[in-house]
N, C-alpha and C positions, 0 to 999 in steps of 0.2 A: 723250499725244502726238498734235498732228492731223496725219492722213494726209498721206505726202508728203513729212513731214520727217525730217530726217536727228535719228539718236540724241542727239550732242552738238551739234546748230546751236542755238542762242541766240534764244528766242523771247521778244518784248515784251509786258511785263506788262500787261494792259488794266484799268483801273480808270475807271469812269463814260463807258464806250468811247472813254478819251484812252490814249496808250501812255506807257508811264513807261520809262525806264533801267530795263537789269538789275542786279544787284548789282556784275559786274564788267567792264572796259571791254570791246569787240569781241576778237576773236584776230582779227591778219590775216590774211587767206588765204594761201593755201601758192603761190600762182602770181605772187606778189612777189618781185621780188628781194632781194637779204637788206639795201639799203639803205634798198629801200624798208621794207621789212618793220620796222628797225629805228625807222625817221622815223613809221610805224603805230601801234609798241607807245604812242612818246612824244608824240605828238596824241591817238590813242585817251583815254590816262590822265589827258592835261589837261580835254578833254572830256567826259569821267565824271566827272571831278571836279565837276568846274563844272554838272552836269547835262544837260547838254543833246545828247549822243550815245546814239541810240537802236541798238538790234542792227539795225538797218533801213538804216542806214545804213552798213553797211560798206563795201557796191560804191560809194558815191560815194569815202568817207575812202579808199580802197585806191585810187580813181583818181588821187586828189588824190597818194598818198604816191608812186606811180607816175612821176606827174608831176613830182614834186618830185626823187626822185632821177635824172629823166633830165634838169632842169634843172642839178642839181650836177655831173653827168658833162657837160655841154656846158661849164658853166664853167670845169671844170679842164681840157678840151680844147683852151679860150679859142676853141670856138665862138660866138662873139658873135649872129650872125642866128639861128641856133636857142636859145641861150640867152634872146632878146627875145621871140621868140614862146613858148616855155617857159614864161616871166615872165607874161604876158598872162595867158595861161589859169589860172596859179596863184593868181595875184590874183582872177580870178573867184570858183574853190576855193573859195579864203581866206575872199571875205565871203559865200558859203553857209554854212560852219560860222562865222561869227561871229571869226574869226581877226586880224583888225584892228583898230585900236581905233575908226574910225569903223562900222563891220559889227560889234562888239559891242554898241555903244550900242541896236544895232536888232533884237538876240537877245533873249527872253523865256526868263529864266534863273528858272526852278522856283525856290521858296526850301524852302530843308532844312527839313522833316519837314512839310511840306504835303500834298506830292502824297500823293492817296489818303486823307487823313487826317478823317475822318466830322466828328471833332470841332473840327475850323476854320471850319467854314459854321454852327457856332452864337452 
């Protein structure tokens, strides 16, 4: 373990000094609320899936999920001018992780059983 870090925190595998996924998606942090937390588990999952969610990126996806449940709680308040600017920023989110379909087109999605793999550069 290198100094400094916590027991169970999720550290990124380095192979040929690029970071790869860990085996299982991020856990969101404990200082979400339980919507967000919930909207966390199921981005997180997609994004491991699909490769491309590093342990490194949790503080961004935990702002993102943040953001996302305080935009559903404006909706259902039918706060409209905070629900718009809510929107905004989400959109942004969205196509940093690749979340849209014109912002996936532009994500560099790892192909299963490459990364790290000695015997693919022969």
């Amino acid at each position: 373990m290198k100094p400094g870090t916590k027991p169970n925190q999720q550290q990124p595998s380095d192979i040929d000094g690029r970071l790869t996924p860990s085996a299982k998606p991020p856990r969101p942090p404990a200082f979400l609320t339980k919507e967000a937390k919930t909207h966390f588990r199921k981005v997180a999952k997609s994004l491991h899936e699909a490769g491309i969610i590093l342990p490194t990126d949790t503080d961004a996806l935990a702002l993102y999920c943040q953001v996302y449940a305080s935009w559903a709680m404006a909706i259902t308040k039918e706060d409209s001018v905070l629900a718009r600017q809510l929107q905004g920023q989400l959109r942004q989110m969205q196509n940093e992780f690749g979340m849209t379909p014109a912002s996936r087109s532009r994500v560099a999605i790892p192909e299963k059983g490459k990364a790290g793999d000695d015997w693919s550069t022969l």
